[in-house]
N, C-alpha and C positions, 0 to 999 in steps of 0.2 A: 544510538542504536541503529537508526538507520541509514546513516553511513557505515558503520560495518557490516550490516546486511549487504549496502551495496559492493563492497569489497570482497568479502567472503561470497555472496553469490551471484549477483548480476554480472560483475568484472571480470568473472571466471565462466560464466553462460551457463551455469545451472539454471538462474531463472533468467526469462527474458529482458533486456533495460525495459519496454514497455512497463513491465512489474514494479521494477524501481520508478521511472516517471510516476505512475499511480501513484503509489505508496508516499514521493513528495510533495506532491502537487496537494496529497489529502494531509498532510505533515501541516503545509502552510496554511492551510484551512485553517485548522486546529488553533494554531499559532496566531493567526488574527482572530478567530472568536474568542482566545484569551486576552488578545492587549489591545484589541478594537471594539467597543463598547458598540458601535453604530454598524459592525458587520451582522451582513444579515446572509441565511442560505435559502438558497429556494429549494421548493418540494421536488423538483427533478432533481436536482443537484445533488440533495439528500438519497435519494433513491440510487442515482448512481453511486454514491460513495457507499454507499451500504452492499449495492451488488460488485462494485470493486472489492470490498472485504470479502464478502462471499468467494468470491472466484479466487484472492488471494489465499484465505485460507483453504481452500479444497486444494490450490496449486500445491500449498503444504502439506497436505495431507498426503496427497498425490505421492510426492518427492517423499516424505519418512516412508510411507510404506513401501516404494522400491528400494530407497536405501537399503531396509532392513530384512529385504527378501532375499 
């Protein structure tokens, strides 16, 4: 999924690669809190990646509603 996110819209500059970098960098997070028993995240870390989603989905919101104007 998000590789074609990034093809469909980073590739093409609807959203910025910044968006993409986020969106994987928080991908692998993910991806080791499931197969790394001993990963651990810290409380900034967490707050970032929670205000990355934040901004990411507002950018989407942003984006449908002009789409659709």
């Amino acid at each position: 999924m998000i590789t074609i996110f990034s093809k469909q819209f980073v590739k093409t500059g609807i959203f910025s690669g910044e968006i993409g970098k986020q969106i994987n960098k928080i991908f692998e997070m993910r991806q080791s809190s499931d197969y790394n028993f001993d990963f651990e995240i810290t409380f900034d870390t967490a707050i970032n990646t929670l205000n990355t989603g934040k901004s990411f989905v507002e950018t989407l919101f942003t984006y449908i509603k002009n789409k659709n104007s």
